[in-house]
C-alpha positions as CSV (number, residue, x, y, z in Angstrom):
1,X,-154.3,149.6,24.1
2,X,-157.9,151.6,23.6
3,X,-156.1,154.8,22.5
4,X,-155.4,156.5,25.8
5,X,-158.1,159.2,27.7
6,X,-159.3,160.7,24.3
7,X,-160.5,157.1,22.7
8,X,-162.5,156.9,26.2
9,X,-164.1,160.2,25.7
10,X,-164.8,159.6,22.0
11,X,-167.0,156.6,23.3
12,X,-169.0,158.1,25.9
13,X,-169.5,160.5,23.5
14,X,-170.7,158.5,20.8
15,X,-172.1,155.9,24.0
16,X,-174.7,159.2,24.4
17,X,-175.7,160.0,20.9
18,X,-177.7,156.9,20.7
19,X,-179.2,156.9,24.1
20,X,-180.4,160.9,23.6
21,X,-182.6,158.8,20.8
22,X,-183.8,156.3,22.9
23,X,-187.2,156.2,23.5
24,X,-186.7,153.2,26.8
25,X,-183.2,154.2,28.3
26,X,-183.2,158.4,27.4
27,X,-185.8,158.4,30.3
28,X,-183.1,156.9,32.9
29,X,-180.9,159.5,32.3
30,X,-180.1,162.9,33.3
31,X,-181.7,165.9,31.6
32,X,-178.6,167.5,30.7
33,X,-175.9,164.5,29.5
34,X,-172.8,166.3,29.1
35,X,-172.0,165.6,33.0
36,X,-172.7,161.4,32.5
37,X,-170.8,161.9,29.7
38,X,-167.8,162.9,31.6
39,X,-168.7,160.1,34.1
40,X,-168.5,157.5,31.5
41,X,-165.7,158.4,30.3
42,X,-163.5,158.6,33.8
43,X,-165.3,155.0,34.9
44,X,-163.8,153.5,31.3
45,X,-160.5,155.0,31.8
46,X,-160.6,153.8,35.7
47,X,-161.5,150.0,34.9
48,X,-159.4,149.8,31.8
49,X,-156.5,151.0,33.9
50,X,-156.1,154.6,33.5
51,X,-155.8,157.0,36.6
52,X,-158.7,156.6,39.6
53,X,-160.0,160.5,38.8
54,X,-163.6,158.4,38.8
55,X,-163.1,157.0,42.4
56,X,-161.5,160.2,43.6
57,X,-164.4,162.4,42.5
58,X,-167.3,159.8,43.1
59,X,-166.1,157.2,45.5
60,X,-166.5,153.3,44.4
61,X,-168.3,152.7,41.4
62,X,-171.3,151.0,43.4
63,X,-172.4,149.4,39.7
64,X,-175.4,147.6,40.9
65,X,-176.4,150.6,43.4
66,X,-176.5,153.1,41.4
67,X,-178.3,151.5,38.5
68,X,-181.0,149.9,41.2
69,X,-183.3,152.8,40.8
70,X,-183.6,151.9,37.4
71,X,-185.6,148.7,35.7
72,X,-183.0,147.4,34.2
73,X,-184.6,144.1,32.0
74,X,-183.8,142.5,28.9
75,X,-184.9,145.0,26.9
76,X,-182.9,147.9,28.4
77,X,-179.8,145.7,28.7
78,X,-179.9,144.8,24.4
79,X,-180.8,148.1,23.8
80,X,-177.9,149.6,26.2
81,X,-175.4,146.8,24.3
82,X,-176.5,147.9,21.1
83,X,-175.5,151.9,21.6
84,X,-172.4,150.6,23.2
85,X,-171.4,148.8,20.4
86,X,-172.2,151.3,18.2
87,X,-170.0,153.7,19.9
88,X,-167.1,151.2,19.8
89,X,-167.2,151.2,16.4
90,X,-167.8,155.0,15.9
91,X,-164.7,155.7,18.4
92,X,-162.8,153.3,16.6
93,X,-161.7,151.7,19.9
94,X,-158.8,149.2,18.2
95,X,-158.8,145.6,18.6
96,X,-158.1,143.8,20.7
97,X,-159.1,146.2,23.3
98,X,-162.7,146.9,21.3
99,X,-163.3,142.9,21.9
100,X,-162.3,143.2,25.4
101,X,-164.4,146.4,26.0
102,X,-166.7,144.3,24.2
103,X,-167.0,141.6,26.7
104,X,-166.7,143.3,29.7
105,X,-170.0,145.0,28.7
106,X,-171.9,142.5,28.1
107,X,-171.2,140.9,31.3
108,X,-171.8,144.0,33.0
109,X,-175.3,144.6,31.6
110,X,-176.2,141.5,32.1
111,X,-175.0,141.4,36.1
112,X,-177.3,145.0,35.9
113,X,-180.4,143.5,35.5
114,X,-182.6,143.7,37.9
115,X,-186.1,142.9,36.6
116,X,-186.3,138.7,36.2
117,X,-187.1,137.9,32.3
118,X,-190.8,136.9,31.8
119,X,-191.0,132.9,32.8
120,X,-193.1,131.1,30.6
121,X,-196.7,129.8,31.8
122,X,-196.4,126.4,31.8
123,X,-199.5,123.7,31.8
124,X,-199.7,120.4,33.0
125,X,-199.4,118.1,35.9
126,X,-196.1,118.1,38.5
């Protein structure tokens, strides 16, 4: 439905261009990208339904682990959604799989948080 291994690789390709110009996420990332690229790539075309070369290589994904190092707030999240998004479109990842891709993101990001938004101060009585 995305396009088969290729379309995969075209997005963490793309996925990578705009987070070598990051100035908040480029810092959570390896020096050298070309191996997370490939990582990327074999996660997408794991979950989307592709062969398990991801799992064989690197065991379970371990989402949350392996991003826990990392502050992962609002910012980072929007800013990660907005080079993902980007590279949908670059990759030209057809619909419906690109909204589907699209949502599973999102939802993903957002469960990848682990630094609580800022709470408003709030004044008053109880």
């Amino acid at each position: 439905m995305a396009g088969g291994e290729d379309a995969f690789h075209r997005l963490a390709a793309a996925f990578y261009e705009g987070i070598a110009e990051d100035d908040l996420l480029r810092p959570m990332y390896p020096e050298q990208l070309e191996a997370a690229k490939r990582r990327l790539a074999l996660f997408m075309i794991q979950y989307f339904g592709g062969p398990g070369t991801y799992s064989e290589e690197r065991g379970h994904p371990r989402l949350r682990m392996r991003h826990a190092p990392f502050e992962v707030g609002m910012e980072a999240r929007d800013r990660w959604l907005k080079h993902m998004n980007a590279a949908l479109e670059k990759a030209e990842i057809p619909q419906p799989a690109r909204e589907v891709m699209r949502t599973y993101f999102t939802n993903t990001a957002t469960f990848l948080m682990n630094v609580p938004p800022a709470m408003p101060i709030q004044s008053g009585g109880k």
